[in-house]
C-alpha positions in Angstrom: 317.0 17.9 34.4 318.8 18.2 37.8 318.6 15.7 40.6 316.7 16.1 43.6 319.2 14.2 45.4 323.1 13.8 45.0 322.7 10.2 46.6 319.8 7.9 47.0 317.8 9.0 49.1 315.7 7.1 52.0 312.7 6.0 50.8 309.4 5.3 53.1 308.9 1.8 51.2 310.2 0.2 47.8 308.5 1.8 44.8 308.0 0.1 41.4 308.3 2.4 39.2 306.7 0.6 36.5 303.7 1.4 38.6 304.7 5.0 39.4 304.7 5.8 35.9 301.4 3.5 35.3 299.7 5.5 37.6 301.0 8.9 36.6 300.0 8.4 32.9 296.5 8.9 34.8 297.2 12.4 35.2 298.0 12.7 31.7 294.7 11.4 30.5 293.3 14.3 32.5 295.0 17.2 30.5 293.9 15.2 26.6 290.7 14.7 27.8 290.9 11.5 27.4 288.8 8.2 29.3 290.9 7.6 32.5 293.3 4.4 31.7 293.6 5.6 27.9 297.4 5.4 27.8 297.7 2.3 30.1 295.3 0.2 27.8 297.0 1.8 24.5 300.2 0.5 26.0 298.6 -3.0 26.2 297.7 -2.6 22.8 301.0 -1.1 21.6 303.0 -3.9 23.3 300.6 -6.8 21.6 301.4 -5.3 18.0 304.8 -5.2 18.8 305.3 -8.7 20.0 303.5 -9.6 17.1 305.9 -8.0 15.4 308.5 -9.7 16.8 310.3 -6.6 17.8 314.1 -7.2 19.9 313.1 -7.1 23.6 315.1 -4.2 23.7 312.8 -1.7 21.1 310.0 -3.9 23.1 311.7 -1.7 26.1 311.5 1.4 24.1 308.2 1.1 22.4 306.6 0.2 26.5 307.9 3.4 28.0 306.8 5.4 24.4 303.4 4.1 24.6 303.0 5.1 28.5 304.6 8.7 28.4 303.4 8.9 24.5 301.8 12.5 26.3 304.1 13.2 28.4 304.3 16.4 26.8 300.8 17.5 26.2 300.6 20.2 29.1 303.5 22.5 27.3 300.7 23.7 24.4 297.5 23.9 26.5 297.5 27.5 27.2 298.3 27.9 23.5 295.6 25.9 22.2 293.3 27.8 25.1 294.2 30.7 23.3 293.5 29.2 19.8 290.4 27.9 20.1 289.5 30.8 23.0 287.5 28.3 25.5 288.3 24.9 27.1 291.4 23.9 25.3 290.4 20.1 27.1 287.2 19.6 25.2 289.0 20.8 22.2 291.7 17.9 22.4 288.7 15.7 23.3 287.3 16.1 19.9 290.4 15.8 17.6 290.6 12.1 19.3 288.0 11.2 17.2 288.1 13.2 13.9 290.5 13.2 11.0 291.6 16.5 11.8 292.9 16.1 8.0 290.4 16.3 6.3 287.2 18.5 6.4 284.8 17.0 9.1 281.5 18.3 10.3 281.7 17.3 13.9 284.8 20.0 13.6 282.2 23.1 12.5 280.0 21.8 14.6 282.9 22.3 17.6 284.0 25.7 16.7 280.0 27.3 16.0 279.2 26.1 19.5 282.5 26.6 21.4 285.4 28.6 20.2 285.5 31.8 21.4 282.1 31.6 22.7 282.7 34.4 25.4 283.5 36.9 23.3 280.7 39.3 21.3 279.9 38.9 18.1 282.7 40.7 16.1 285.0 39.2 18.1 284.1 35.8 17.9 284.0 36.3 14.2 287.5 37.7 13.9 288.9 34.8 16.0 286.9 32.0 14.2 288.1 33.4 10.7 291.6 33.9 12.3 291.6 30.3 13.2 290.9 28.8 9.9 293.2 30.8 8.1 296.2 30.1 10.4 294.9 26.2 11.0 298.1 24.4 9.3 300.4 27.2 11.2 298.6 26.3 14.2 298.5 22.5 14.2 302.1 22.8 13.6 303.2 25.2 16.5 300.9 22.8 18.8 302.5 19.4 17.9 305.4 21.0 17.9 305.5 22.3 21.8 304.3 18.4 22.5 306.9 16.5 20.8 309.4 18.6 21.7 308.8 18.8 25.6 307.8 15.0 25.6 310.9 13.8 23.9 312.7 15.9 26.2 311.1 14.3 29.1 312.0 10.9 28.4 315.8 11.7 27.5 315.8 13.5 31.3 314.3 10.5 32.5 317.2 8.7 31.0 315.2 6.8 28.5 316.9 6.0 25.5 316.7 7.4 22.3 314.3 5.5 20.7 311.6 6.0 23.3 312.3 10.1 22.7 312.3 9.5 18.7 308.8 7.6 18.9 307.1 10.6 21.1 308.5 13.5 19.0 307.4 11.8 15.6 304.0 10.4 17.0 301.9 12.8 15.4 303.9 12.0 11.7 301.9 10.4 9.2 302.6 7.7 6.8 301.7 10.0 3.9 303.8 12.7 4.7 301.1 15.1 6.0 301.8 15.3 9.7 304.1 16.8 12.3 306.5 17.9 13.6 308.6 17.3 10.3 306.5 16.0 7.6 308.6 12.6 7.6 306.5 10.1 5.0 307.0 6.2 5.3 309.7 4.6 6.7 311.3 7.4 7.3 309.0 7.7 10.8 310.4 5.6 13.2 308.7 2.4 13.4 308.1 2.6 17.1 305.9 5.9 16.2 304.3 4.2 14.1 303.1 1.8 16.5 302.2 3.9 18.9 300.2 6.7 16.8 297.9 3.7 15.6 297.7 2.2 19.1 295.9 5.3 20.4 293.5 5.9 17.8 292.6 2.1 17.9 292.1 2.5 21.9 289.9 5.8 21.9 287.9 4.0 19.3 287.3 0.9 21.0 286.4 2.5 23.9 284.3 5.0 22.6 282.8 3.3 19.9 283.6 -0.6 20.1 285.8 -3.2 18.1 284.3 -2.8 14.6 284.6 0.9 14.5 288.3 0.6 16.0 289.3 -1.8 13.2 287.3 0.2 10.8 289.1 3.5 11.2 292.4 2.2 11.4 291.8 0.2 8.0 289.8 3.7 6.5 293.6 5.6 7.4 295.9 2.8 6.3 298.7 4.5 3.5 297.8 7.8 5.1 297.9 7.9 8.7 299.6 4.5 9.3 301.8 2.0 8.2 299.9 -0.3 5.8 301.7 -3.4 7.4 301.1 -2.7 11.3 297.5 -2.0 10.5 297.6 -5.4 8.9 299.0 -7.1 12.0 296.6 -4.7 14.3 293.6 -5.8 11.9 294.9 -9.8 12.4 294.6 -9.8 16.4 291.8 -7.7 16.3 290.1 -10.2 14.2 291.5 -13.1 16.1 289.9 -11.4 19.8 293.8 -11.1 20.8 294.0 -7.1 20.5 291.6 -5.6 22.9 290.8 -8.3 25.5 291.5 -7.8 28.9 291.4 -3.8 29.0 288.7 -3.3 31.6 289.4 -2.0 35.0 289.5 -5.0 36.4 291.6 -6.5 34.0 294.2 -3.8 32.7 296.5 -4.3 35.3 297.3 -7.9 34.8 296.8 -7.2 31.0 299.9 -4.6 30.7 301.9 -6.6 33.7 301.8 -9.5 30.9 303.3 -7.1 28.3 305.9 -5.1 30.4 309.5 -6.2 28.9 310.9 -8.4 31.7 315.0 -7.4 31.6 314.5 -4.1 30.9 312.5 -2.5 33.2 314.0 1.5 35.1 315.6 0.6 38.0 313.6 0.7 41.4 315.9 3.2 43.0 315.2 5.8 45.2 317.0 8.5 43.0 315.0 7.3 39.8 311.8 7.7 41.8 312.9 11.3 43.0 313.3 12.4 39.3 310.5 10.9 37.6 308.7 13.2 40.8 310.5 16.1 39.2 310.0 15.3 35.8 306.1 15.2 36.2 306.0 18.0 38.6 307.4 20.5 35.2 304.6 18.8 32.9 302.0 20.1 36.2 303.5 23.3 35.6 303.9 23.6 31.8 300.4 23.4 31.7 299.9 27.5 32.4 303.0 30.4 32.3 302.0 31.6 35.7 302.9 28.1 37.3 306.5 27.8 36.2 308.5 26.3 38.6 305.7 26.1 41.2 305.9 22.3 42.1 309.7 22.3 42.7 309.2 25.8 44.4 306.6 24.4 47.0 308.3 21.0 47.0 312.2 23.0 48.3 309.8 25.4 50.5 308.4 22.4 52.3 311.3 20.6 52.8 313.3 23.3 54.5 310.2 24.1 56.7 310.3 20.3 57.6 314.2 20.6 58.2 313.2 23.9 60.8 311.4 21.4 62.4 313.8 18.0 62.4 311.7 16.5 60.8 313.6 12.8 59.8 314.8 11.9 56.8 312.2 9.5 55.8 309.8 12.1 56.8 311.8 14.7 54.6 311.7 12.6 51.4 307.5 11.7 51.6 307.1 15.7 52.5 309.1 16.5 48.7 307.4 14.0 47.0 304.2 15.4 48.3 304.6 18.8 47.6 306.5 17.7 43.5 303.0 16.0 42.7 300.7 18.3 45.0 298.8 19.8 41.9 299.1 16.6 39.7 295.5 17.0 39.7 295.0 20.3 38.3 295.5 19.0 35.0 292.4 18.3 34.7 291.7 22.0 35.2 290.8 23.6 31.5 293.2 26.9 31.1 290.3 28.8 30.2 289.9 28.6 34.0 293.6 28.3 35.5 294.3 32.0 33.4 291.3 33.8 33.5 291.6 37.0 34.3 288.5 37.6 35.7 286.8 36.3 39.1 285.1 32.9 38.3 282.0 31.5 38.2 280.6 29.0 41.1 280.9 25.9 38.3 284.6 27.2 38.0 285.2 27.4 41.4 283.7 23.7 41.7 286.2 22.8 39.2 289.3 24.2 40.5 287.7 22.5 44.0 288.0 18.8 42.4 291.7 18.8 41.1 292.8 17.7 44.9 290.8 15.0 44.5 292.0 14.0 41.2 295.5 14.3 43.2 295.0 11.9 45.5 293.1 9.2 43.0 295.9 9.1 40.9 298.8 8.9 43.7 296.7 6.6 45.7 297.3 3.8 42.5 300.9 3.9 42.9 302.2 1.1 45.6 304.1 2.6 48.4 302.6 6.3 47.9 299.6 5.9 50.2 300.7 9.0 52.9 302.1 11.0 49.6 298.7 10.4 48.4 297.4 11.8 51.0 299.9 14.8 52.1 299.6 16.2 48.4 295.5 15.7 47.7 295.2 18.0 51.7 297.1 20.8 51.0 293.9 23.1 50.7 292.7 21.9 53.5 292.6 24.5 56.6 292.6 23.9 60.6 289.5 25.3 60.8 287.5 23.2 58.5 287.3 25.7 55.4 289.4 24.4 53.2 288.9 22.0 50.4 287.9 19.4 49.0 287.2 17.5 52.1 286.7 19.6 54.5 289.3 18.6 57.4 289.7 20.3 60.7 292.7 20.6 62.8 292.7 16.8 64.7 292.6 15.2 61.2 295.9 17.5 59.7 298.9 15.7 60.2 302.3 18.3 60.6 303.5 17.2 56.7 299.9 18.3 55.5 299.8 22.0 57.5 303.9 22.1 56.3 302.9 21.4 52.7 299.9 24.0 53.0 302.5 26.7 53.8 304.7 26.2 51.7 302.0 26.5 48.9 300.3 29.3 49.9 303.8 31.3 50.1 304.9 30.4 46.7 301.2 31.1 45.4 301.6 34.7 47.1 304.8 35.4 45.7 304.1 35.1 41.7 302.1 36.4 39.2 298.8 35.2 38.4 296.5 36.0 35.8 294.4 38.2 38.1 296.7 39.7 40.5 300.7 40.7 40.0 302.6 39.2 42.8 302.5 40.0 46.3 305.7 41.9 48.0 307.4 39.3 50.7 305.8 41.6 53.8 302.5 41.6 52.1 302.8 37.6 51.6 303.8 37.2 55.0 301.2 39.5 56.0 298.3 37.5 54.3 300.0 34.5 56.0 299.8 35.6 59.6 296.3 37.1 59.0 295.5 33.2 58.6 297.1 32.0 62.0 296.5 29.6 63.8 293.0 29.4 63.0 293.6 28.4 59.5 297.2 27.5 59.4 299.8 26.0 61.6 301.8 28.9 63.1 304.8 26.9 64.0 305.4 26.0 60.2 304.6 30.2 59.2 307.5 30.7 61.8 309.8 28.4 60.5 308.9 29.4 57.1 309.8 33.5 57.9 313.0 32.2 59.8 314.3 31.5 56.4 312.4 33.3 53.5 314.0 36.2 52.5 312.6 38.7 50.0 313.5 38.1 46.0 313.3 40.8 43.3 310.8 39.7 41.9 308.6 39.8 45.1 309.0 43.3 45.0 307.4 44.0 41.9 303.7 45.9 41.4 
């Protein structure tokens, strides 16, 4: 993954960046469908079994980071599962949380006769729910597949060591040989994998169900899913009260501050920060093909706006950050709605109007990101008070906000989307001017034009 910066850059205020990636793993929650805080609390859970364990601080180092970023990758198969399962790819990784996907399970039929492929007529939706049983194994396979593979790759660009990547790209292996990505059986799965694939089914049953039907599951899938002796050990605290304490809101954080390996933490450096911006700016965008390269493309777009405009450094460095994380949010958008074709319905539209929101309530947890929080969850928001999801007029849109905005809406303009191919540069700057000043900031559209120059692939039909 390439660096933002060549150098540390200046940094508004120190960052922990055991808290950045806390907070981030938010956002991931959002694309599995998962209870906000599910992979801080399975961290806290991870870390417990490990200690207990008595793992080397240093795999207590790997197994913390694999437990946090554990789906780091889960954005790279969602418009493939959308496709799959033809609707709301989200719900559909809400289920298999709870089911042994393994096995034949009710609540599965139950899924696909109510929702898969649901919009489609009758011969279709039969065609595409008899397709999907008889490719299921091909299917599951492809799926895990694009996850383990973009999460482990995540983590090594992060500079995470091997064993963190190794426990994300075999979390979905099973102790019985039945699972992906490689059908490893035993110890052959890397014990930190281990750890961590039994960690998250204990937390989403907990949560969803409480204690007894955690401890029962886990037990129930002992010599198939897991590791006969961490389920003992996970069984043993649970038993004891020491497994699941402390994971409420108001608890969590001092819970996984307790567990976080004390010598071995990422560096707090301004670089590391800039990267692990990047790094989750490409899972935003893996999440549909017609937002490839969109965070990073609005992110460079901003900053050399704000550069037209002398902007300081400091100012330059919240303003990238900003626009990196500005859709953060929209993975809680189902791809049923980000690639539809088609126009969408009011309840879509109220969806699409939310992920800003979502953007700023997950920023807004990460100490020192307050304005980014801010700059990123406004960039629909319009000088004359029609934009969303707040609703802001011209007094309350600071100059990073109306830059970010501008830079957006040009990179939007310029690529293909599922309803539209992309604009021509003179028809994006076209719809840009049509929108100034009463909607956006004409100073940023003129220092955007003073150094956009048509591509090829503007020019396309």
């Amino acid at each position: 993954m390439p660096a933002i910066f060549k150098q540390p850059a200046a940094t508004p205020q120190h960052v922990n960046v055991s808290g950045l990636l806390e907070a981030l793993s938010f956002a991931l929650d959002l694309t599995e469908g998962a209870r906000p805080g599910h992979a801080v609390r399975t961290c806290v859970i991870g870390m417990r079994i490990g200690i207990a364990l008595n793992l080397p601080e240093p795999l207590l180092h790997d197994l913390y980071y694999a437990l946090l970023l554990k789906d780091v990758g889960c954005s790279s198969n969602a418009a493939r599962l959308c496709q799959i399962v033809g609707n709301d790819e989200i719900e559909a990784k809400r289920l298999t949380k709870t089911t042994d996907w393994t096995r034949f399970d009710w609540n599965q039929v139950k899924y696909l006769l109510r929702n898969a492929h649901s919009r489609k007529n009758i011969s279709r939706r039969v065609r595409g729910l008899a397709s999907m049983v008889r490719a299921s194994k091909d299917n599951a396979e492809q799926l895990i597949r694009l996850r383990c593979n973009k999460g482990a790759s995540v983590v090594r660009d992060l500079g995470l060591s091997q064993g963190t990547a190794g426990a994300i790209f075999c979390l979905d292996e099973h102790w019985d040989g039945l699972g992906y990505p490689d059908r490893l059986a035993g110890h052959d799965i890397p014990l930190l994998a281990r750890i961590v694939a039994l960690a998250q089914v204990f937390e989403v049953f907990h949560q969803q169900f409480g204690p007894l039907s955690a401890i029962d599951v886990i037990q129930r899938r002992s010599g198939r899913w897991f590791d006969p002796t961490v389920v003992r050990v996970a069984v043993s605290l649970a038993r004891q009260g020491q497994l699941s304490t402390g994971l409420t809101p108001e608890a969590v954080d001092r819970s996984i501050a307790e567990v976080q390996p004390e010598h071995h933490l990422i560096l707090n450096d301004a670089y590391t920060v800039d990267n692990i911006c990047l790094a989750f700016a490409g899972v935003v965008d893996a999440k549909s093909p017609y937002t490839y390269a969109h965070s990073s493309g609005v992110a460079d777009t901003a900053r050399r706006i704000g550069e037209c405009l002398n902007l300081t450094p400091r100012e330059l460095v919240t303003l990238r950050r900003a626009g990196l994380l500005h859709d953060i949010g929209k993975l809680s958008v189902p791809n049923s709605i980000l690639d539809k074709p088609g126009a969408l319905t009011p309840l879509e539209w109220k969806c699409i109007h939310q992920h800003p929101r979502y953007t700023f309530e997950i920023l807004n947890r990460i100490g020192g990101f307050d304005q980014i929080a801010a700059i990123a969850a406004s960039h629909h928001e319009k000088l004359d008070g029609t934009g969303y999801h707040l609703g802001h007029i011209a007094e309350e849109i600071p100059i990073l906000t109306r830059i970010l905005t501008v830079a957006d809406m040009y990179d939007a303009l310029s690529a293909d989307r599922p309803y539209r191919r992309p604009l021509t540069h003179t028809q994006v700057i076209q719809r840009l001017h049509a929108q100034a000043p009463q909607a956006i900031d004409l100073t940023c559209l003129q220092a955007l034009e003073s150094f956009a120059q048509p591509t090829p692939s503007t020019y396309l039909n």
